[in-house]
Every structure is written in structure tokens, then in C-alpha cells.
C-alpha positions, 0 to 999 in steps of 0.5 A: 500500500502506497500512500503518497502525502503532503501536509497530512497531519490532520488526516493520516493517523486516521488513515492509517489506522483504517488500512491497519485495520482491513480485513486483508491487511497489506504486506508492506505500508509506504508513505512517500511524503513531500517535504510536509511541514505540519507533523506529518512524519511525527503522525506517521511515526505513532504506526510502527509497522509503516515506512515512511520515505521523504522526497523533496517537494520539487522532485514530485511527480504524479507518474514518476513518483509512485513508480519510485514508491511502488517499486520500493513495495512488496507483494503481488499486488499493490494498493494507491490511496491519497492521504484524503481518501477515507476507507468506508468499511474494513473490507475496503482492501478486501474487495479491491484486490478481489477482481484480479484474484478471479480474473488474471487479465485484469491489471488494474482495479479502482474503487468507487468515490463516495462524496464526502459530507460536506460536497456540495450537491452538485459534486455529489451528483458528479460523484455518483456519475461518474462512479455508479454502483456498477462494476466494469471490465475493459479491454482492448474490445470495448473501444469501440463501446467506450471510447476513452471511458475504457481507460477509466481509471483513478489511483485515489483508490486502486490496485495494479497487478505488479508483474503487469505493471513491470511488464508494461514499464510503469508510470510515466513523468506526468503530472496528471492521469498517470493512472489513465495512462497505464490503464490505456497501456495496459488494454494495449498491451492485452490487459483488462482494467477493472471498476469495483463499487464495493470497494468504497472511500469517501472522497470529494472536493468543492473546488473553486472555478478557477481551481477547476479551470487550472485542474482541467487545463492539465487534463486537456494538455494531457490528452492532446499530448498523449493522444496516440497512447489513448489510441485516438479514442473518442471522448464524444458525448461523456461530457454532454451525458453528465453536464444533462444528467446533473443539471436535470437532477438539480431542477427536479430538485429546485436547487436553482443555486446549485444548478447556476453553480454547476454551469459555472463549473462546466463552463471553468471545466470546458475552457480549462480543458480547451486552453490546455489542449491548446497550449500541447498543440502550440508547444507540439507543433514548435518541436 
């Protein structure tokens, strides 16, 4: 279990005292921190059987970081979850690493994101979309049925196969959706990747705006810079289904506030993600 952290004083003794308590217990606990300067070292010290290994805050990297943490871990398989992800029962380990015991093509499993108490209504709405009671399995097969979706993917809360992973190289440096990419890797490679709703967290953000104007700005360069690793798959109506979906849900429930809101919302997530596709192709196109 590899839990990557960055000021996480308030939130990691909880955390780990969860994941200690798991019916399937991990073999091994790594906190790869960056450089926090709020206690989180002396938080992680009160749990004796967790490693903890401190980087330099500018030598973070979403991709190269946890190929770093995971290649530092034993076991068959190994387990991501950030330091704001809450486990909602002990069987959470459990049920995560349940679909590649039944199935040995499966290389990656996330759980499901249930919204926090505090996320706003819209947030729990997008939740609850994009992570349904559900399970998946994709592989190179359900392209034409999923498009991008059938990299879905999120290390918030998931599981990779290790021989899997080793065979396919690992993560790459990339700041953001290093976990999509590994997933499409591994459907080219032959793998299927896997959603389980059973393995539950509590996890959520009310961002601002501008936090998710900035957010998707990554994202959009992203997938203009890795569109060939995505095999050119089609991102044509996901956004639309979602923005209708949350929206009518919030009229039915007269949340009018909510519904301005959540415009303003798509309008930062859409502008966002044209900017940074934008900028990748000014940046690809100069080389």
C-alpha cells in the first residue's frame, strides 16, 4: 500500500489506522511524503509497522513518483490511496484486490468515490456519475463501446497487478492521469482494467472555478499530448451525458443555486480543458 502525502497531519493517523485495520491487511505500508511541514512524519511515526520515505517537494511527480514508491513495495499486488481518501468499511482492501484474484487479465482495479459530507450537491451528483454502483471490465474490445471511458481509471483508490505493471514499464513523468495512462497501456498491451463499487472511500472536493479551470487545463494538455497512447479514442458525448444528467437532477430538485453553480463549473471545466489542449498543440507543433 502506497500512500503518497503532503501536509497530512490532520488526516493520516486516521488513515492509517483504517488500512491497519482491513480485513486483508497489506504486506508492506509506504508513505512517500513531500517535504510536509505540519507533523506529518511525527503522525506517521505513532504506526510502527509503516515506512515512511521523504522526497523533496520539487522532485514530485504524479507518474514518476509512485513508480519510485511502488517499486520500493512488496507483494503481488499493490494498493494507491491519497492521504484524503477515507476507507468506508474494513473490507475496503478486501474487495479491491478481489477482481484480479478471479480474473488474471485484469491489471488494474479502482474503487468507487463516495462524496464526502460536506460536497456540495452538485459534486455529489458528479460523484455518483461518474462512479455508479456498477462494476466494469475493459479491454482492448470495448473501444469501440467506450471510447476513452475504457481507460477509466483513478489511483485515489486502486490496485495494479505488479508483474503487469513491470511488464508494461510503469508510470510515466506526468503530472496528471498517470493512472489513465497505464490503464490505456495496459488494454494495449492485452490487459483488462477493472471498476469495483464495493470497494468504497469517501472522497470529494468543492473546488473553486478557477481551481477547476487550472485542474482541467492539465487534463486537456494531457490528452492532446498523449493522444496516440489513448489510441485516438473518442471522448464524444461523456461530457454532454453528465453536464444533462446533473443539471436535470438539480431542477427536479429546485436547487436553482446549485444548478447556476454547476454551469459555472462546466463552463471553468470546458475552457480549462480547451486552453490546455491548446497550449500541447502550440508547444507540439514548435518541436
Amino acid at each position: 500500500m502506497v500512500v503518497p502525502t503532503l501536509n497530512a497531519a490532520r488526516e493520516l493517523d486516521n488513515l492509517l489506522g483504517l488500512i491497519e485495520a482491513q480485513t486483508l491487511r497489506p504486506l508492506d505500508i509506504l508513505v512517500v511524503d513531500s517535504s510536509s511541514e505540519d507533523g506529518t512524519a511525527a503522525e506517521a511515526a505513532k504506526h510502527p509497522g509503516v515506512r515512511f520515505v521523504r522526497i523533496e517537494r520539487k522532485d514530485f511527480n504524479h507518474g514518476s513518483t509512485r513508480d519510485m514508491a511502488l517499486r520500493r513495495t512488496a507483494g503481488d499486488f499493490v494498493c494507491f490511496l491519497t492521504q484524503d481518501a477515507v476507507p468506508a468499511s474494513e473490507r475496503y482492501l478486501e474487495r479491491l484486490v478481489a477482481p484480479m484474484l478471479a480474473d488474471k487479465s485484469i491489471a488494474l482495479v479502482s474503487g468507487r468515490q463516495l462524496p464526502k459530507a460536506d460536497a456540495r450537491r452538485f459534486e455529489q451528483l458528479v460523484r455518483g456519475f461518474n462512479y455508479p454502483d456498477t462494476s466494469s471490465i475493459r479491454g482492448k474490445s470495448d473501444l469501440p463501446k467506450y471510447g476513452i471511458k475504457t481507460f477509466f481509471a483513478s489511483d485515489v483508490c486502486s490496485c495494479y497487478r505488479r508483474s503487469a505493471y513491470e511488464a508494461c514499464g510503469g508510470f510515466d513523468a506526468v503530472n496528471t492521469n498517470e493512472d489513465m495512462l497505464m490503464a490505456a497501456r495496459f488494454v494495449s498491451a492485452g490487459y483488462r482494467v477493472a471498476y469495483e463499487p464495493e470497494a468504497t472511500v469517501y472522497h470529494s472536493h468543492n473546488l473553486t472555478p478557477k481551481e477547476q479551470y487550472v485542474r482541467n487545463r492539465a487534463v486537456g494538455r494531457f490528452l492532446e499530448e498523449h493522444a496516440r497512447d489513448l489510441m485516438f479514442a473518442s471522448e464524444i458525448g461523456e461530457g454532454g451525458k453528465l453536464v444533462k444528467n446533473v443539471s436535470l437532477q438539480l431542477l427536479r430538485e429546485g436547487r436553482l443555486g446549485e444548478f447556476f453553480a454547476f454551469g459555472l463549473d462546466c463552463v471553468a471545466r470546458l475552457s480549462g480543458n480547451r486552453k490546455g489542449r491548446s497550449d500541447a498543440r502550440r508547444d507540439l507543433g514548435g518541436k
